[in-house]
Z-matrix of the N, CA and C atoms (Angstrom, degrees):
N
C 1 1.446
C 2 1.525 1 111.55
N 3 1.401 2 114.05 1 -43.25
C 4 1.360 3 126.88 2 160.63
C 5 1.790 4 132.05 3 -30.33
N 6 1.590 5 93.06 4 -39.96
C 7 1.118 6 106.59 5 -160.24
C 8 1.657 7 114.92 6 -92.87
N 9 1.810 8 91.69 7 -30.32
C 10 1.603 9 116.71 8 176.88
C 11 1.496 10 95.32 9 -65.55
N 12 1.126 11 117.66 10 -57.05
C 13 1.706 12 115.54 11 -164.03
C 14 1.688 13 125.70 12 -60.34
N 15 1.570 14 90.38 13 -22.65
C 16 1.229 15 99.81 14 -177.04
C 17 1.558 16 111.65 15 -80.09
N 18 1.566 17 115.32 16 -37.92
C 19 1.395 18 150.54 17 -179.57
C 20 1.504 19 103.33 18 -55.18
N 21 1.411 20 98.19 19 -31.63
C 22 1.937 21 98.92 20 -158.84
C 23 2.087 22 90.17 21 -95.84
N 24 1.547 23 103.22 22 -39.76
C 25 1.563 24 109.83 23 176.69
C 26 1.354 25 123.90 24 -52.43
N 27 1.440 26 105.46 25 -18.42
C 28 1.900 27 124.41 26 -167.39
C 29 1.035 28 81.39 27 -101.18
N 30 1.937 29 148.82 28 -38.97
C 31 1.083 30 119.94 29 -163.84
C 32 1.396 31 119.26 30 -86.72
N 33 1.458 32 113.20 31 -31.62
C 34 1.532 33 131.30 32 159.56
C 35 1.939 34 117.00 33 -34.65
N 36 1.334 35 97.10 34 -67.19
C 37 1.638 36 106.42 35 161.08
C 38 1.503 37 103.73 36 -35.01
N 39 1.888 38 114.91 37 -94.12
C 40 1.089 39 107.05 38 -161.36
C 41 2.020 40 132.62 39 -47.33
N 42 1.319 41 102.07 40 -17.92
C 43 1.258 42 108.38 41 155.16
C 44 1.481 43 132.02 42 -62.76
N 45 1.682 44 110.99 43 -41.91
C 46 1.284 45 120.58 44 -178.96
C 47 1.938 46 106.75 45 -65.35
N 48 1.451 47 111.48 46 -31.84
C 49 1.508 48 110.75 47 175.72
C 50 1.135 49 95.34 48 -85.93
N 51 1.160 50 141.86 49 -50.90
C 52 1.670 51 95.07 50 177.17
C 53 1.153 52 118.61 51 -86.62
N 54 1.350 53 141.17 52 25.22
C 55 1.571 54 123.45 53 139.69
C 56 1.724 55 104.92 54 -85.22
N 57 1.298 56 125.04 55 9.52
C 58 1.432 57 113.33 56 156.03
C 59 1.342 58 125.54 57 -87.93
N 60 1.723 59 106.37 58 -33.78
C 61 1.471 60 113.89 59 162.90
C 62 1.547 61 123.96 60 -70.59
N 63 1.142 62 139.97 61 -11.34
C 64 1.096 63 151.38 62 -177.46
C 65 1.846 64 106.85 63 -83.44
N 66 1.385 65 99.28 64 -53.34
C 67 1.138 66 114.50 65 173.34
C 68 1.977 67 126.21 66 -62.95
N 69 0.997 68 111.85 67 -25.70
C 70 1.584 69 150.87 68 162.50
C 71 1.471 70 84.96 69 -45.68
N 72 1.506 71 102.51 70 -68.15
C 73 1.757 72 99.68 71 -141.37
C 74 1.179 73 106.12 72 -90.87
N 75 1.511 74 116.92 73 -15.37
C 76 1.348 75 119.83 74 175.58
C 77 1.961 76 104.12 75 -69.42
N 78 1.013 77 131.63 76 -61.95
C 79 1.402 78 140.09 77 160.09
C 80 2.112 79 108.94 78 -20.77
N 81 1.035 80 89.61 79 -23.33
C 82 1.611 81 101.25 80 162.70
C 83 1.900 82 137.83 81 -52.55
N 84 2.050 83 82.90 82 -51.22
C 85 1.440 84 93.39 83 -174.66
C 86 1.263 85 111.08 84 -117.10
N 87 1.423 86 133.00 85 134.63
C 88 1.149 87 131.72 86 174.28
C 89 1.859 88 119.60 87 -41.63
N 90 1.450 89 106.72 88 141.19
C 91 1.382 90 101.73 89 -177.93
C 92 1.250 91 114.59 90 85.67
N 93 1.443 92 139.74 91 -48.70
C 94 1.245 93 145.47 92 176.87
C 95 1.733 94 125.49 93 -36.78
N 96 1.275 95 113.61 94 -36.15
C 97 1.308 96 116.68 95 -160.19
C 98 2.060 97 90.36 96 -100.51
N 99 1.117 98 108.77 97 -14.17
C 100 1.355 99 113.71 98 153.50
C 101 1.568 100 146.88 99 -37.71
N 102 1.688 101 75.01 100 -52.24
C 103 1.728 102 104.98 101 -162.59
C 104 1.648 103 94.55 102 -77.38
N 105 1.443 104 123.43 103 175.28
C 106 1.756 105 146.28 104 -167.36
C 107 1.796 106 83.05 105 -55.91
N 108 1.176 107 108.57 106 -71.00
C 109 2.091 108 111.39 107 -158.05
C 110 1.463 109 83.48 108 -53.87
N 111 1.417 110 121.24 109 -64.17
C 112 1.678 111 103.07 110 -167.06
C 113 1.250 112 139.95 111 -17.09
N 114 1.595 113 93.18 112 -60.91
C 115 1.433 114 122.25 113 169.82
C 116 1.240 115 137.82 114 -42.02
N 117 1.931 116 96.80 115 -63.01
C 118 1.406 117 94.81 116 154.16
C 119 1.267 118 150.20 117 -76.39
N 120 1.674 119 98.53 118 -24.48
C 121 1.553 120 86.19 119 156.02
C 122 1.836 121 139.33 120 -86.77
N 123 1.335 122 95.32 121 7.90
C 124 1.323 123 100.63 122 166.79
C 125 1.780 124 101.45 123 -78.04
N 126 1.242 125 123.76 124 -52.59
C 127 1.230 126 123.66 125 158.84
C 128 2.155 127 128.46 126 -18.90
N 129 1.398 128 64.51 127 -48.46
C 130 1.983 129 79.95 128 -178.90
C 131 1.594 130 101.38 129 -72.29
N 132 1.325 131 102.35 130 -73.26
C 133 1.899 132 123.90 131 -171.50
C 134 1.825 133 102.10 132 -54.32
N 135 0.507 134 127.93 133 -62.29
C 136 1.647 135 141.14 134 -128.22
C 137 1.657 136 101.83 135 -85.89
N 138 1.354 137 111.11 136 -8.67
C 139 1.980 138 131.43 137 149.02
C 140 1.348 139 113.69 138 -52.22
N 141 1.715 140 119.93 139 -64.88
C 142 1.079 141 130.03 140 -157.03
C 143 1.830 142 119.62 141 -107.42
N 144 1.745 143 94.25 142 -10.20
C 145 1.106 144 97.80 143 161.57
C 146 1.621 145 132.94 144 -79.69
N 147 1.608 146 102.13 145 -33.92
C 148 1.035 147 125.83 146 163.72
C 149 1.450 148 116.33 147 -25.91
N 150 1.724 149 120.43 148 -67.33
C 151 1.340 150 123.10 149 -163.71
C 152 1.644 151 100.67 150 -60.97
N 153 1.655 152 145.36 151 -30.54
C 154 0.768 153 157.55 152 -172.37
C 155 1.294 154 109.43 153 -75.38
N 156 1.329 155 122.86 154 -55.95
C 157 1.664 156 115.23 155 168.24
C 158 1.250 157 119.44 156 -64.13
N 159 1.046 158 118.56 157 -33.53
C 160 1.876 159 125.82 158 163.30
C 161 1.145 160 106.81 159 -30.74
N 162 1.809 161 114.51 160 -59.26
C 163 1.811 162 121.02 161 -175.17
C 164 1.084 163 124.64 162 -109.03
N 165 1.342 164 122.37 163 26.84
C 166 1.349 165 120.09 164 -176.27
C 167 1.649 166 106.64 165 -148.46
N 168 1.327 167 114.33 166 103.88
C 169 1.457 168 105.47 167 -173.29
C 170 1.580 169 136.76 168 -86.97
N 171 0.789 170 124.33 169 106.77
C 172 1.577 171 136.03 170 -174.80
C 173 1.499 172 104.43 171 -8.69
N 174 1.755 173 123.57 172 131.28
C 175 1.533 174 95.29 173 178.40
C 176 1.757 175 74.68 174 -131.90
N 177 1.325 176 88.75 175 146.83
C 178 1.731 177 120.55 176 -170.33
C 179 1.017 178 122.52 177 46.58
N 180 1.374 179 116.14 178 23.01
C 181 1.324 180 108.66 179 143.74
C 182 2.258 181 87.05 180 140.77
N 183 1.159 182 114.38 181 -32.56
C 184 1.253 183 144.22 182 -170.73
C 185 1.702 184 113.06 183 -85.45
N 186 1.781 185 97.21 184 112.11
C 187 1.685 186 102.02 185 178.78
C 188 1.367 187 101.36 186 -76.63
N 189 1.179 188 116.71 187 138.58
C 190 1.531 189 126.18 188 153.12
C 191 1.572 190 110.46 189 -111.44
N 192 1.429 191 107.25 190 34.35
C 193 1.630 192 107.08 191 163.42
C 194 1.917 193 102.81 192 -84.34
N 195 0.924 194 136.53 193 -40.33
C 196 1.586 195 100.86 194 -164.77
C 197 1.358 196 89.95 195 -89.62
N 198 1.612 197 135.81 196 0.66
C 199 1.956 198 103.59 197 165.50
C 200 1.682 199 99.65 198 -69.07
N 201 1.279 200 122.96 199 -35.95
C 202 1.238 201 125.69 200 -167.63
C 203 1.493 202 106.56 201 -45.72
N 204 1.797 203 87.62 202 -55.56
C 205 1.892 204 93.43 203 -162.83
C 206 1.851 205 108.60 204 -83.36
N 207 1.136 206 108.99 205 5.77
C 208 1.514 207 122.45 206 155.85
C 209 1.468 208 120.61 207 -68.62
N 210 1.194 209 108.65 208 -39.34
C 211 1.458 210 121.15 209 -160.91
C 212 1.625 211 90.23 210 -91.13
N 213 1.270 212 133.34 211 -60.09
C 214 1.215 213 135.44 212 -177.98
C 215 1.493 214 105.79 213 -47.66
N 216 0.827 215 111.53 214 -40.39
C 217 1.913 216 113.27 215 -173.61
C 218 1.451 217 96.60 216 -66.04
N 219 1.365 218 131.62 217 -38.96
C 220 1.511 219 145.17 218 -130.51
C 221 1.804 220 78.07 219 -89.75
N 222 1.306 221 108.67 220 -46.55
C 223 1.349 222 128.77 221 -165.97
C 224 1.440 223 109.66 222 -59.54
N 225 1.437 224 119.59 223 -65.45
C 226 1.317 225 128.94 224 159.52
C 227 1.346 226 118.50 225 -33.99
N 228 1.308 227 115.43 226 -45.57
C 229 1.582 228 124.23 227 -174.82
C 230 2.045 229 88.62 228 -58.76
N 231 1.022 230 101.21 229 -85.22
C 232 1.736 231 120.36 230 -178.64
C 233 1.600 232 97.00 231 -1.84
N 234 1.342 233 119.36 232 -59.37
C 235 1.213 234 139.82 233 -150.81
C 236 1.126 235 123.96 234 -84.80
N 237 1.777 236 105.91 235 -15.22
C 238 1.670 237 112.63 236 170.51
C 239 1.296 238 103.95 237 -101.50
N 240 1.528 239 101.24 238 -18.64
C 241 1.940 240 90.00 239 -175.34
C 242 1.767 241 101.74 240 -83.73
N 243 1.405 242 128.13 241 -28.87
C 244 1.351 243 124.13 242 163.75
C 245 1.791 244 112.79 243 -51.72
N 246 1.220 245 101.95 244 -52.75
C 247 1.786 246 107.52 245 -172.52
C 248 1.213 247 101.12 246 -67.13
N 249 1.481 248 135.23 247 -39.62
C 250 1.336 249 139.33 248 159.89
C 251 1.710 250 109.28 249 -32.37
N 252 1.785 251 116.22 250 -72.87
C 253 1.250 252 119.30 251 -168.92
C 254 1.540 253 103.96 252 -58.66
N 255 1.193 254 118.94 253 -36.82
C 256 1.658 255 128.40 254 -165.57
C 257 1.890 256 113.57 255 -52.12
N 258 1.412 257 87.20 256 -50.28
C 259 1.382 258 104.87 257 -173.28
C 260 1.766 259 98.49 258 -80.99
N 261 1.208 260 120.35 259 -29.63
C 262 2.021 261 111.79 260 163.15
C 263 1.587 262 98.39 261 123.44
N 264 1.464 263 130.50 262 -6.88
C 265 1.277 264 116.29 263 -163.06
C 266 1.650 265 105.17 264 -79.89
């Protein structure tokens, strides 16, 4: 049960980064962040990106908050599959 939950938590994550990368690229083209997907995934993203633009300031003009909050997720991931092996499942 251990092992499913953790399995299903890594899959949740890896979905949530790529609705951060998706969202990235949409912010690309004019009009896009407009349209129905825009919306909602600004809806989805735009929670957790938030705390990251708060502390991390754009340099030249360019956020490097969602590589940040990519990498942090990446991190979390790391950390269930260790607590996963730790505990034996």
């Amino acid at each position: 049960m251990v092992a499913y939950l953790a399995w299903l938590i890594n899959k949740i994550i890896d979905a949530y980064i790529l609705l951060i990368v998706v969202w990235c690229l949409l912010t690309w083209f004019p009009g896009a962040m407009q349209s129905r997907l825009g919306e909602l995934l600004t809806k989805l993203v735009q929670p957790y990106l938030r705390f990251f633009d708060e502390h991390i300031p754009p340099l030249g003009g360019i956020s490097f908050a969602p590589v940040v909050a990519v990498f942090v997720l990446y991190l979390v991931q790391y950390g269930i599959i260790m607590l996963t092996r730790i505990i034996g499942y």
